[in-house]
FIVO-131490 format. One record per residue (C-alpha): residue number from 1; residue in three letters; x, y, z. Coordinates in Angstrom, 2 decimals. Layout:
FIVO-131490
@num=NUM residuo=ALA xx=X yy=Y zz=Z
...
//
This chain:
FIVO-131490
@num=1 residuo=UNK xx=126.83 yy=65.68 zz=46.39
@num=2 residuo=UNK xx=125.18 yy=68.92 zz=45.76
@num=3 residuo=UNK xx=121.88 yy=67.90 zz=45.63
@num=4 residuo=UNK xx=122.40 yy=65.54 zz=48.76
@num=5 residuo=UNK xx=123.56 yy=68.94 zz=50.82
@num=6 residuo=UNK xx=120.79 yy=70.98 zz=48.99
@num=7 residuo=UNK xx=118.11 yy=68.24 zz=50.03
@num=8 residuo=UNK xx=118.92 yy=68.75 zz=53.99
@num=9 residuo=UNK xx=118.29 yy=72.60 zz=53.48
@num=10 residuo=UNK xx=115.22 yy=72.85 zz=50.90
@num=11 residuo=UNK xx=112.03 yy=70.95 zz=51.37
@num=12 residuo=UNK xx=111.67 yy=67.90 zz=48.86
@num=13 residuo=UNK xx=110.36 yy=68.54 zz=45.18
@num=14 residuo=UNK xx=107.04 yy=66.99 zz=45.10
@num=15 residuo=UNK xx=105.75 yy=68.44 zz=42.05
@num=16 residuo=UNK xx=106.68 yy=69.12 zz=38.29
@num=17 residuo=UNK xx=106.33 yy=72.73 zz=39.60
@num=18 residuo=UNK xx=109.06 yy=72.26 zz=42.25
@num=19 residuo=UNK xx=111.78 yy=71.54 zz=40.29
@num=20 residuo=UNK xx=111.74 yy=74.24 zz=37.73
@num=21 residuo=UNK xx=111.27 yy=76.65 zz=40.49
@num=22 residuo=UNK xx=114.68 yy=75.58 zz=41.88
@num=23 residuo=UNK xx=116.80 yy=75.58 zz=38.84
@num=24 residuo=UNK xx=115.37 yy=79.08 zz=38.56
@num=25 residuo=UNK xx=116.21 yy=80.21 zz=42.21
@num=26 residuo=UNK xx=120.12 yy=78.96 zz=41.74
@num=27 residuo=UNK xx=119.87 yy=80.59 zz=38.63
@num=28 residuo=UNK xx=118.72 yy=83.89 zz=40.25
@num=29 residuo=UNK xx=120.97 yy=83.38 zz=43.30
@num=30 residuo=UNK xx=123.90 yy=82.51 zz=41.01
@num=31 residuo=UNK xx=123.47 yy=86.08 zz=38.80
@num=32 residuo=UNK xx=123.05 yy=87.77 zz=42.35
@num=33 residuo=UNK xx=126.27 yy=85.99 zz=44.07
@num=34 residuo=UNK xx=128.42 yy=86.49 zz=41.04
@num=35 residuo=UNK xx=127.53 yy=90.53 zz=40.29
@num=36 residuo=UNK xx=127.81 yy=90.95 zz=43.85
@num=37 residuo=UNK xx=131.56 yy=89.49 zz=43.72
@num=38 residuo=UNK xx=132.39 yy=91.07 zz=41.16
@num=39 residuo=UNK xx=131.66 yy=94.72 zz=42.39
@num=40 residuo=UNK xx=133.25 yy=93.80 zz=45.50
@num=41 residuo=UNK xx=136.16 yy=92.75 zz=43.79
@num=42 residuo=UNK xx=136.25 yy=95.41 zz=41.74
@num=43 residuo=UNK xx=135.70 yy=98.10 zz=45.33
@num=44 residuo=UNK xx=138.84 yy=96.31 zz=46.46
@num=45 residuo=UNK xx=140.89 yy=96.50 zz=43.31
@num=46 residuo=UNK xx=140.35 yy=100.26 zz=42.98
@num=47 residuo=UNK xx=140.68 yy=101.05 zz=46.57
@num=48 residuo=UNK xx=144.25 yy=99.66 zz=46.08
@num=49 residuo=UNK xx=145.29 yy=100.76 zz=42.66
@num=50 residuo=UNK xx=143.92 yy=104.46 zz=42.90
@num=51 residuo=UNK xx=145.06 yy=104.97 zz=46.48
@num=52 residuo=UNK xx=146.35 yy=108.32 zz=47.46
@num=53 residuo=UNK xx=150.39 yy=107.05 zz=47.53
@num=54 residuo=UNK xx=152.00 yy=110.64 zz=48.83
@num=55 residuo=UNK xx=150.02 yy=114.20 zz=50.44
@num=56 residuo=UNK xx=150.86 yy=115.78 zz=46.84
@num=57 residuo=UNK xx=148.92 yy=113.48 zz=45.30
@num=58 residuo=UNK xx=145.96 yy=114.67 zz=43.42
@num=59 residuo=UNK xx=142.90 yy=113.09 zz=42.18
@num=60 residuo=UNK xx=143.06 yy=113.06 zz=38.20
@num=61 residuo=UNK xx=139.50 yy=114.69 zz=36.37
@num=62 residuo=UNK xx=138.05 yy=111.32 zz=35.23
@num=63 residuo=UNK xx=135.46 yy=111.83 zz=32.14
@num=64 residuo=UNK xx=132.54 yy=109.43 zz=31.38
@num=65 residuo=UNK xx=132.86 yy=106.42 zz=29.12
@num=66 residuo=UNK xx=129.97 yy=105.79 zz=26.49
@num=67 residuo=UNK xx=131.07 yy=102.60 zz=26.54
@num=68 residuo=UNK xx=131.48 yy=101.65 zz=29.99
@num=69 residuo=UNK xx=127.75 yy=103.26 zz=30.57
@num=70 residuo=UNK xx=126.36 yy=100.73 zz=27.90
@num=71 residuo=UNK xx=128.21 yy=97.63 zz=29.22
@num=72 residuo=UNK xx=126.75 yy=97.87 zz=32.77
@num=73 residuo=UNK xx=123.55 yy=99.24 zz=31.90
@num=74 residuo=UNK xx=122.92 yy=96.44 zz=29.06
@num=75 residuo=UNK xx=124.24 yy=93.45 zz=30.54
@num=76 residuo=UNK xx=122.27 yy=93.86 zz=33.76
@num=77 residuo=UNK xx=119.33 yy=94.67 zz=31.79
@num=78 residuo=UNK xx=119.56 yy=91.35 zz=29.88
@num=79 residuo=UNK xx=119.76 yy=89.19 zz=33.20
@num=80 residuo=UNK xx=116.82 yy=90.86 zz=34.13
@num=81 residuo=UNK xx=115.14 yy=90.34 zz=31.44
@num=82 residuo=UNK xx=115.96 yy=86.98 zz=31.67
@num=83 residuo=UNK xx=114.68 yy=86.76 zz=35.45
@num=84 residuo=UNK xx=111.61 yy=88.16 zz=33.67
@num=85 residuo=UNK xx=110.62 yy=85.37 zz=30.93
@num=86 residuo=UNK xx=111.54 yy=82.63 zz=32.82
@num=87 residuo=UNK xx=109.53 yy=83.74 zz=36.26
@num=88 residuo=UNK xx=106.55 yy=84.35 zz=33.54
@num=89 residuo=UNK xx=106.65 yy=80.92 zz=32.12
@num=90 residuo=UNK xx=106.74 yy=79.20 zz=35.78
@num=91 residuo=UNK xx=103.73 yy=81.47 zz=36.20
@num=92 residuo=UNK xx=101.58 yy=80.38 zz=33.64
@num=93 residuo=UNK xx=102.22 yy=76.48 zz=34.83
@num=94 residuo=UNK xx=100.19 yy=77.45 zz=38.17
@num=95 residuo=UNK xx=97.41 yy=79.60 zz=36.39
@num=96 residuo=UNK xx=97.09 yy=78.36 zz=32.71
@num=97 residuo=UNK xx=94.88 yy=74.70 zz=34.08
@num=98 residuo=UNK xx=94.06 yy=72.22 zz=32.06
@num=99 residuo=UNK xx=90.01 yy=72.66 zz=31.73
@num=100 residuo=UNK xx=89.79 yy=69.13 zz=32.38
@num=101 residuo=UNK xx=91.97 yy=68.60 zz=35.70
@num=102 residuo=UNK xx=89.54 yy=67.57 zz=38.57
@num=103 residuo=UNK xx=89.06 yy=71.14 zz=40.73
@num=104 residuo=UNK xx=89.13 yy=70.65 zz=44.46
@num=105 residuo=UNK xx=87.87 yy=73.32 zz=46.76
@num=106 residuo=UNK xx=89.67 yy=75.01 zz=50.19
@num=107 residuo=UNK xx=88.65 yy=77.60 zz=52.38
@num=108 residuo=UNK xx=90.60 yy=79.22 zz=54.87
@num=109 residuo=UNK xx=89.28 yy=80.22 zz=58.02
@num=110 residuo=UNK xx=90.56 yy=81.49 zz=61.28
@num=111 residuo=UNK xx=92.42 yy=78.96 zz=61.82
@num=112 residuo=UNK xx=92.08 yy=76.02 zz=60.17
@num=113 residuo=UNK xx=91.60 yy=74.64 zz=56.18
@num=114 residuo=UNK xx=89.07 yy=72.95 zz=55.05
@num=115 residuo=UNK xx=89.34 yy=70.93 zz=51.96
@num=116 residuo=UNK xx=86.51 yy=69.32 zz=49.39
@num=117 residuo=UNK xx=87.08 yy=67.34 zz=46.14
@num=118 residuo=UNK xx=85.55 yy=66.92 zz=43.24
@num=119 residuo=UNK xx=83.07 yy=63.79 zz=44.69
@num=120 residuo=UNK xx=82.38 yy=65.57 zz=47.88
@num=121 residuo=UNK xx=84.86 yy=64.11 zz=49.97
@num=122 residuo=UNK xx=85.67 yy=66.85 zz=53.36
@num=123 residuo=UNK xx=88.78 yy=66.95 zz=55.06
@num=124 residuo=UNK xx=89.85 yy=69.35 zz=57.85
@num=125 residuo=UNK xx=93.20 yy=70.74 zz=57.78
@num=126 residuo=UNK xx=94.61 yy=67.80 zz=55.64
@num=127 residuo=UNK xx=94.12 yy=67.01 zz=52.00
@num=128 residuo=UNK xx=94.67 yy=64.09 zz=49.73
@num=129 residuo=UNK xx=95.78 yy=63.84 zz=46.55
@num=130 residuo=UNK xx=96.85 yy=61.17 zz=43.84
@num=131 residuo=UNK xx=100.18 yy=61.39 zz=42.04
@num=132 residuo=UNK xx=100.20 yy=62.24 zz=38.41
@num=133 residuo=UNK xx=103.05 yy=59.75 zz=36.99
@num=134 residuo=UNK xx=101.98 yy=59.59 zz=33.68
@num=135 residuo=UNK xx=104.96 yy=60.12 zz=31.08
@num=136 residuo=UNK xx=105.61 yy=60.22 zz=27.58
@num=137 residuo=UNK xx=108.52 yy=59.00 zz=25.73
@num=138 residuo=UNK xx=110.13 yy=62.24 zz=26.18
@num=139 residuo=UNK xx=109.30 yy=62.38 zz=29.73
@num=140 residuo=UNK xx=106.91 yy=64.33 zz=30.06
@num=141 residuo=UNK xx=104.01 yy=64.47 zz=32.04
@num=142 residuo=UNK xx=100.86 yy=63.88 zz=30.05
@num=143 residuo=UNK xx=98.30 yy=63.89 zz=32.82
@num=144 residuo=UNK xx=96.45 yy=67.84 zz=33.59
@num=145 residuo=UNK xx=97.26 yy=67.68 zz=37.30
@num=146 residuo=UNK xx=94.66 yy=69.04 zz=39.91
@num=147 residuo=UNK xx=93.37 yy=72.25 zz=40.48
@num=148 residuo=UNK xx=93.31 yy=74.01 zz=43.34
@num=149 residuo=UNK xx=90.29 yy=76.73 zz=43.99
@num=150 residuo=UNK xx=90.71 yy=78.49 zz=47.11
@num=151 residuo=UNK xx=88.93 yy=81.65 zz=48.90
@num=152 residuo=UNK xx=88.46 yy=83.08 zz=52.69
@num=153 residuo=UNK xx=85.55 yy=83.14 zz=55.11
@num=154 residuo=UNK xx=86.98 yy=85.91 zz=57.18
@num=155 residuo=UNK xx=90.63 yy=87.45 zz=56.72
@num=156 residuo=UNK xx=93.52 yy=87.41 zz=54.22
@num=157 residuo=UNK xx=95.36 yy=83.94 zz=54.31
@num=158 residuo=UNK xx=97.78 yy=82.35 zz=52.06
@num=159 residuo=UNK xx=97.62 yy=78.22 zz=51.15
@num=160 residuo=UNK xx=101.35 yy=77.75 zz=51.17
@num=161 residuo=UNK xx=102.92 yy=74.49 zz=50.43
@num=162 residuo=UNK xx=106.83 yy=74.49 zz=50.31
@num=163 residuo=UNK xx=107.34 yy=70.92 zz=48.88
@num=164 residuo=UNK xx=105.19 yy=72.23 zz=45.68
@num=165 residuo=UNK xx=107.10 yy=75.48 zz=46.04
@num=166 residuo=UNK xx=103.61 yy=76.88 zz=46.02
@num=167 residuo=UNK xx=102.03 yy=80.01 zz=47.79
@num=168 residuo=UNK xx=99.44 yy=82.26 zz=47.01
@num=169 residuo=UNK xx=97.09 yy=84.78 zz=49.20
@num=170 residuo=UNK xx=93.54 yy=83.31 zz=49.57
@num=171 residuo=UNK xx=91.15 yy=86.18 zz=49.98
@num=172 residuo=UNK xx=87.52 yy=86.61 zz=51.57
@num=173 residuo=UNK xx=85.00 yy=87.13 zz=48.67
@num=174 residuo=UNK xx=87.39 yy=86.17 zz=45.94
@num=175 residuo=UNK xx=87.85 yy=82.57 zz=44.23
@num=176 residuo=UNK xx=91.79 yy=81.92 zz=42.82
@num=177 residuo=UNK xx=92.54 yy=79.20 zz=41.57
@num=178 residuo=UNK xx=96.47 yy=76.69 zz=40.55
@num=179 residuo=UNK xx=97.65 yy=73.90 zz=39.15
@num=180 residuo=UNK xx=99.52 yy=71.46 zz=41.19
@num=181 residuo=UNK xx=100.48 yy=67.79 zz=39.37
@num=182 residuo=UNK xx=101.95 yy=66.46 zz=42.59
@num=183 residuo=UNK xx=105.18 yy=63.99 zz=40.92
@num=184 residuo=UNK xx=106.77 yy=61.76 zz=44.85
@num=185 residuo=UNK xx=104.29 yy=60.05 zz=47.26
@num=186 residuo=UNK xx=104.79 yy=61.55 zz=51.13
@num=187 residuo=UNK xx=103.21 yy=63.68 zz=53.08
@num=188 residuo=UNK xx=104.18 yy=67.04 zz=53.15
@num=189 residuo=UNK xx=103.23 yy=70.76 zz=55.19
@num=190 residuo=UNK xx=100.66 yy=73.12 zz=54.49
@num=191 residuo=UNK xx=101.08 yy=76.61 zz=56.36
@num=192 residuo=UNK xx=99.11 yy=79.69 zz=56.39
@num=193 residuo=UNK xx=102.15 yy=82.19 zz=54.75
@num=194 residuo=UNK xx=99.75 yy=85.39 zz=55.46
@num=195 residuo=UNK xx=99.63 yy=86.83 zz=59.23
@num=196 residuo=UNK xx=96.10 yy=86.28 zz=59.62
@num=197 residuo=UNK xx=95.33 yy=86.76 zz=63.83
@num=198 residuo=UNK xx=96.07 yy=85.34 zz=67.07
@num=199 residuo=UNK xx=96.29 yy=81.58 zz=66.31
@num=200 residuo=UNK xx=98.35 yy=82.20 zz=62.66
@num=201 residuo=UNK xx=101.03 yy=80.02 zz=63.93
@num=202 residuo=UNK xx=98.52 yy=76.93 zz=64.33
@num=203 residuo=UNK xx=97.01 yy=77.36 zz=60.63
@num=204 residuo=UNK xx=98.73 yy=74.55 zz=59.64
@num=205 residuo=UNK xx=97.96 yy=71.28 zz=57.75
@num=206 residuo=UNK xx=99.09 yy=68.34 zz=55.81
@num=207 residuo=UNK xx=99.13 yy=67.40 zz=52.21
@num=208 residuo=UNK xx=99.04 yy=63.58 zz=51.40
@num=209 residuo=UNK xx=100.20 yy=62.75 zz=47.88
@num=210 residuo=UNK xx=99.21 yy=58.93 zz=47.62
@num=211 residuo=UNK xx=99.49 yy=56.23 zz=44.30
@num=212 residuo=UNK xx=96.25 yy=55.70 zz=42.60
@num=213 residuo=UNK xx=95.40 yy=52.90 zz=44.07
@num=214 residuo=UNK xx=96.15 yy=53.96 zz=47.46
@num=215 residuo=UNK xx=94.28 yy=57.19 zz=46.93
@num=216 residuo=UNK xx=90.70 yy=55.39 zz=45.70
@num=217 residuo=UNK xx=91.39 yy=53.17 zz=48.24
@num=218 residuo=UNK xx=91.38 yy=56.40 zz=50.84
@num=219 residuo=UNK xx=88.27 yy=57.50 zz=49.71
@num=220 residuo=UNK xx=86.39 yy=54.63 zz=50.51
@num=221 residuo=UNK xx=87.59 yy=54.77 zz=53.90
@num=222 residuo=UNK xx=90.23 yy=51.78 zz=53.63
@num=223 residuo=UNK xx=93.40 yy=53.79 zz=53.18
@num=224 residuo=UNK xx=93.39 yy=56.09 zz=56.60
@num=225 residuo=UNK xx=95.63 yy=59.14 zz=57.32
@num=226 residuo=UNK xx=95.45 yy=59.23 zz=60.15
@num=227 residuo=UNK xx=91.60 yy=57.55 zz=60.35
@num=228 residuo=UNK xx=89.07 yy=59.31 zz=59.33
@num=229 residuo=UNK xx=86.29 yy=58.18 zz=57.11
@num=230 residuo=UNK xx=85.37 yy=60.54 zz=53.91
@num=231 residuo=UNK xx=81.76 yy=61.96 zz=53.54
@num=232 residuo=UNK xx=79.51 yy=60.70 zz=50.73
@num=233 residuo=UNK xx=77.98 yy=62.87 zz=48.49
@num=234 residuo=UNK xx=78.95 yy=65.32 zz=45.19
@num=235 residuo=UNK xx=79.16 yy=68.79 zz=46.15
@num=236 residuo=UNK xx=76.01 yy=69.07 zz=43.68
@num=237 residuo=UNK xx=74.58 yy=66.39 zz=45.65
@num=238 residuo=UNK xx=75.45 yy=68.86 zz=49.05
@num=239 residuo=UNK xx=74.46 yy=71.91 zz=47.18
@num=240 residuo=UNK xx=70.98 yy=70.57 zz=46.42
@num=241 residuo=UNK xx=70.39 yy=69.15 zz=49.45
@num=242 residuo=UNK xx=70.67 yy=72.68 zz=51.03
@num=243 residuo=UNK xx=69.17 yy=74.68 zz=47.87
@num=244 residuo=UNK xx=66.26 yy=72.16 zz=49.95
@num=245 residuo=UNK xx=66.32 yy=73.37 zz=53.10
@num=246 residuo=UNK xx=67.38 yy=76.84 zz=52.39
@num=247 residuo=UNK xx=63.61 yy=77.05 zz=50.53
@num=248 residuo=UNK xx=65.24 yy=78.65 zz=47.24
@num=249 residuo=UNK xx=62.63 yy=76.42 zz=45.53
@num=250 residuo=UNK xx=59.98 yy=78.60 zz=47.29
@num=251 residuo=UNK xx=60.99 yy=81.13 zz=44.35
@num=252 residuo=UNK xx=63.24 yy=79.46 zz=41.99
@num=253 residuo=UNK xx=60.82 yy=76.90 zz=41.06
@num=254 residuo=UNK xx=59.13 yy=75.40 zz=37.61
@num=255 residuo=UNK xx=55.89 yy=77.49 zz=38.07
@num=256 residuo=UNK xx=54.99 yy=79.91 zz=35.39
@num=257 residuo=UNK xx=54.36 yy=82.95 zz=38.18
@num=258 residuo=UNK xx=57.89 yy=81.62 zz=39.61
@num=259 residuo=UNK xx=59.21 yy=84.80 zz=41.37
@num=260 residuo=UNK xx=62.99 yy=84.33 zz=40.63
@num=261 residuo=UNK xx=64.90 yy=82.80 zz=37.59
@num=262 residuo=UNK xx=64.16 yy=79.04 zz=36.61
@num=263 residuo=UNK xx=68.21 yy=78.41 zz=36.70
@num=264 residuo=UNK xx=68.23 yy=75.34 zz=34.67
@num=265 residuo=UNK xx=70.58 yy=76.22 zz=31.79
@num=266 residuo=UNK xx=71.65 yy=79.50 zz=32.68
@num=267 residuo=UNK xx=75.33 yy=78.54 zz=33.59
@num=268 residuo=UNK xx=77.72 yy=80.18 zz=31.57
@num=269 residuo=UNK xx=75.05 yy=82.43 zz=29.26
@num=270 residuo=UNK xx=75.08 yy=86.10 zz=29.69
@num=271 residuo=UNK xx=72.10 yy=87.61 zz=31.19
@num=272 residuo=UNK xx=71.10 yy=91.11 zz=31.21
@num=273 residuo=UNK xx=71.18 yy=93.23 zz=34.41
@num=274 residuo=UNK xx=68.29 yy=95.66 zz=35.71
@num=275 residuo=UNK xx=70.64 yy=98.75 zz=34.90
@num=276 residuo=UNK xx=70.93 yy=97.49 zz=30.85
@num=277 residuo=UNK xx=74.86 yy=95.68 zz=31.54
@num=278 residuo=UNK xx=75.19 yy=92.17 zz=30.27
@num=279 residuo=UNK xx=76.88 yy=89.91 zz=33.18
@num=280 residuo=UNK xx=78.18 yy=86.16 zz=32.45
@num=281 residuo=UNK xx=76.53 yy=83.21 zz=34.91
@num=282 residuo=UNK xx=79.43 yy=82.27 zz=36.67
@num=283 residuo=UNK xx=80.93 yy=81.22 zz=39.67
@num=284 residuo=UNK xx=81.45 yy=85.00 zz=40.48
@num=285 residuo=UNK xx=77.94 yy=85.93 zz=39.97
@num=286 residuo=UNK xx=76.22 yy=83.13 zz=41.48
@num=287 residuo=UNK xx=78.49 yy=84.05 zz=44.88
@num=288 residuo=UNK xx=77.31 yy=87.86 zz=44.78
@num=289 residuo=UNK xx=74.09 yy=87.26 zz=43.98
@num=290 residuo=UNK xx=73.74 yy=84.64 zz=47.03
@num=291 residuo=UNK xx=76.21 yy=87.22 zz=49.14
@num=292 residuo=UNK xx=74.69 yy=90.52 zz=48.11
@num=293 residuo=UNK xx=71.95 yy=90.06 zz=45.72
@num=294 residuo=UNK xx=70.61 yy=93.55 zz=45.35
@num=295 residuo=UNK xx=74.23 yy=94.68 zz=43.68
@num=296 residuo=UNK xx=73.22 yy=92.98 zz=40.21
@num=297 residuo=UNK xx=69.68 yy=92.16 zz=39.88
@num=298 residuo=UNK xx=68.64 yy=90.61 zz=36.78
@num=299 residuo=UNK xx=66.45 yy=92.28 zz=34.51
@num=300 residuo=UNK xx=62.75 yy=91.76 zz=34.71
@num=301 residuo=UNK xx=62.77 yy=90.27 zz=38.36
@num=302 residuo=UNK xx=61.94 yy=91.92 zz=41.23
@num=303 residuo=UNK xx=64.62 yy=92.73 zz=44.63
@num=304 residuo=UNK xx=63.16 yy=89.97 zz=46.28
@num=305 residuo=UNK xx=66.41 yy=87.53 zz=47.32
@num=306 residuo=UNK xx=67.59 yy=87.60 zz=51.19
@num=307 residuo=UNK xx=71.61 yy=88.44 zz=51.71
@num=308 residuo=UNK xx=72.99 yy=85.17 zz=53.01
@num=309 residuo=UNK xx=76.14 yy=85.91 zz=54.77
@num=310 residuo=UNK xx=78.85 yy=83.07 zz=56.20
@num=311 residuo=UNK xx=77.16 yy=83.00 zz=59.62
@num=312 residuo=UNK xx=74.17 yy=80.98 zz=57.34
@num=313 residuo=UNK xx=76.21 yy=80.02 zz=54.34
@num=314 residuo=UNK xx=79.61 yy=79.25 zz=54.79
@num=315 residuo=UNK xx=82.11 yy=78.99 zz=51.74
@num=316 residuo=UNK xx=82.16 yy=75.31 zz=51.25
@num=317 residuo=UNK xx=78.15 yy=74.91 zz=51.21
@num=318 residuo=UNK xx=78.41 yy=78.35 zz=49.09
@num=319 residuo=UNK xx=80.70 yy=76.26 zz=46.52
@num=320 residuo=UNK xx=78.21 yy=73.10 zz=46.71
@num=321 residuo=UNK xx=74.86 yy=75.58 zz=45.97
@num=322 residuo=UNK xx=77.05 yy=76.88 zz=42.57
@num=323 residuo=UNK xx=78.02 yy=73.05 zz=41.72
@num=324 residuo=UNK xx=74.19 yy=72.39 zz=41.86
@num=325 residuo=UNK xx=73.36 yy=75.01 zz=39.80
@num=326 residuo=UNK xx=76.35 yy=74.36 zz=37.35
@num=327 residuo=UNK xx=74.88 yy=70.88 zz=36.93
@num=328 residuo=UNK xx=71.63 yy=72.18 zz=35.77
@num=329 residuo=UNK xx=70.82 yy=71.35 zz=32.26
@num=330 residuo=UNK xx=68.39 yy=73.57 zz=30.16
@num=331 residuo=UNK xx=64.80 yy=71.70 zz=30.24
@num=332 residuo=UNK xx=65.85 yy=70.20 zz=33.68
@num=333 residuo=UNK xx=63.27 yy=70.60 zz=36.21
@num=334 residuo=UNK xx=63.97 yy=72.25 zz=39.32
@num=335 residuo=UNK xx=62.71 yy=70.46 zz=42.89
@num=336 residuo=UNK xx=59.13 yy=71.79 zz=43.39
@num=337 residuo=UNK xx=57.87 yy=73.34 zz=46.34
@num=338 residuo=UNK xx=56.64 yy=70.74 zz=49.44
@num=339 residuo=UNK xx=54.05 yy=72.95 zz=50.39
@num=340 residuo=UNK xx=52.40 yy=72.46 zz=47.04
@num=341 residuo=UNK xx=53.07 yy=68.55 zz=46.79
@num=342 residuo=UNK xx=50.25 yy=66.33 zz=47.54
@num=343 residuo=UNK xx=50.35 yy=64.31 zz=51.04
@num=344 residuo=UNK xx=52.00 yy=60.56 zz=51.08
@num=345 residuo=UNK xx=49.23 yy=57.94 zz=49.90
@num=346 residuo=UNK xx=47.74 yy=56.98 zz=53.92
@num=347 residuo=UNK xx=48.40 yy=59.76 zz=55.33
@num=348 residuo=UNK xx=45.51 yy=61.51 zz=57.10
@num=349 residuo=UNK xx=44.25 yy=64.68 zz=55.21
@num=350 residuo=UNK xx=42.25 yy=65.91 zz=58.45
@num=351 residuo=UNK xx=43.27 yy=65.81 zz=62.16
@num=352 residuo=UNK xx=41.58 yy=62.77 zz=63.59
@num=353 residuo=UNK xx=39.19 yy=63.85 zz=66.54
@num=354 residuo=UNK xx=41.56 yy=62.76 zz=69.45
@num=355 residuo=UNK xx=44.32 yy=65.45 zz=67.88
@num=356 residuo=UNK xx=41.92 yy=68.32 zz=67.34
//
């Protein structure tokens, strides 16, 4: 009966996330209700027994207590404590991600989400995801969920989904990244949980958690909520595309007087920097250095890269150009440079006389 009435006043629990969240907020509530009746209680049974009965009555010189001190000073102390290890564990289920859960991309902007997965597929203010209902004898789940990486192309917002009992602050030129394993098909709310402008009321979206089946069946466009057809293409795929028609191979290229870094490989090695620092090739440098190249130049190169803000690279296609160059192997050949290729076989090499 309780969790009937509870049901009609929470949102549902649609992920392995959701439920221990609950148990802890009773738990919380419970310690919170039941101190508060008992000091209450107490306020009322003191008011009563140590009321002034007559005018002569005079109040008595009431030392401290050792004892009493310790009691309400240590058994508080434990229940926060307690609030404390079990609000770190839930914790670590959003951060600690399995390396090999399938990372899908969202960036907030003023005023709408927009989603990517892991094979490209874009979705505006909705996103789709399959339901992890893989158990072991014990019960447990033994698939690594999804993960979540999320960042801003403008303000502060905040990817809130209450049926995951999930919220956290996405934030311009940051990526941060959860774990959801989404556990009951449905389709549930996604709100923007940060004030983030005029139209922060209509930042809102909706999360899909679909069967397998159902949810390969959705990406290739047979499965439609509420009809829209998913865009081919990796993000790699996107990201080299535009590392194309951005020029990047007018420097990064396989030339030996290349003017900028080859690439190929480089993921996840340190490089040195220009003022002696070592700095890891990751996600966080590739953004800055695409962002605001001149704050970490690598040694040995020259301050030669343009600043390419949103207005000309927006976050998603900023996430595709780093999944390109993640998915460079060392000894991989970068695209050359058209200016330098030779013409298509039939094609003129000199403008005939009626085009001069």
């Amino acid at each position: 009966m309780f969790a009937i009435e509870m049901s009609a006043i929470l949102p549902p629990q649609a992920s392995e996330f959701a439920a221990g969240y609950d148990l802890f907020f009773w738990y919380i509530t419970a310690v919170i209700v039941g101190g508060a009746a008992v000091v209450f209680a107490m306020l009322a049974g003191f008011s009563y027994l140590y009321a002034r009965r007559t005018p002569t009555d005079k109040t008595p010189r009431i030392l401290g207590s050792t004892k009493v001190e310790v009691i309400w000073t240590v058994i508080p102390f434990l229940f926060f404590m307690s609030f404390f290890v079990i609000g770190v564990r839930l914790y670590n289920e959003q951060v600690k991600i399995p390396p090999d859960a399938p990372e899908y991309f969202v960036a907030g902007k003023q005023w709408m989400w927009k989603m990517q997965h892991p094979d490209g597929v874009r979705e505006i203010d909705e996103l789709h995801l399959p339901i992890c209902d893989e158990r072991d004898a014990s019960g447990t789940l033994t698939e690594p969920g999804v993960k979540i990486t999320a960042t801003s192309e403008d303000v502060i917002h905040d990817f809130g989904v209450p049926a995951f009992r999930s919220k956290f602050d996405v934030v311009p030129g940051r990526y941060i990244s959860v774990g959801y394993k989404p556990t009951k098909e449905g389709t549930y709310h996604i709100f923007c949980d940060q004030y983030c402008g005029q139209g922060h009321s209509q930042m809102i979206g909706k999360l899909h958690v679909l069967s397998k089946a159902n949810y390969e069946s959705w990406k290739q466009g047979v499965y439609r909520l509420p009809g829209k057809n998913p865009v081919d293409g990796s993000p790699a795929w996107e990201g080299r595309k535009l590392f194309l028609k951005l020029q990047c191979n007018s420097c990064h290229n396989n030339e030996a007087n290349a003017r900028a870094p080859q690439l190929a490989g480089m993921y996840g090695e340190y490089r040195p920097l220009e003022d002696g620092t070592m700095q890891k090739f990751d996600d966080e440098y590739v953004r800055r250095s695409i962002r605001n190249p001149i704050s970490q130049v690598a040694a040995g190169w020259k301050t030669i890269m343009p600043a390419y803000g949103s207005s000309q690279v927006d976050e998603i296609e900023l996430r595709n150009l780093t999944a390109y160059i993640k998915s460079l192997k060392k000894g991989e050949r970068l695209p050359d440079r058209t200016e330098m290729a030779p013409a298509p076989v039939g094609a003129p090499v000199q403008a005939s006389e009626g085009n001069k």
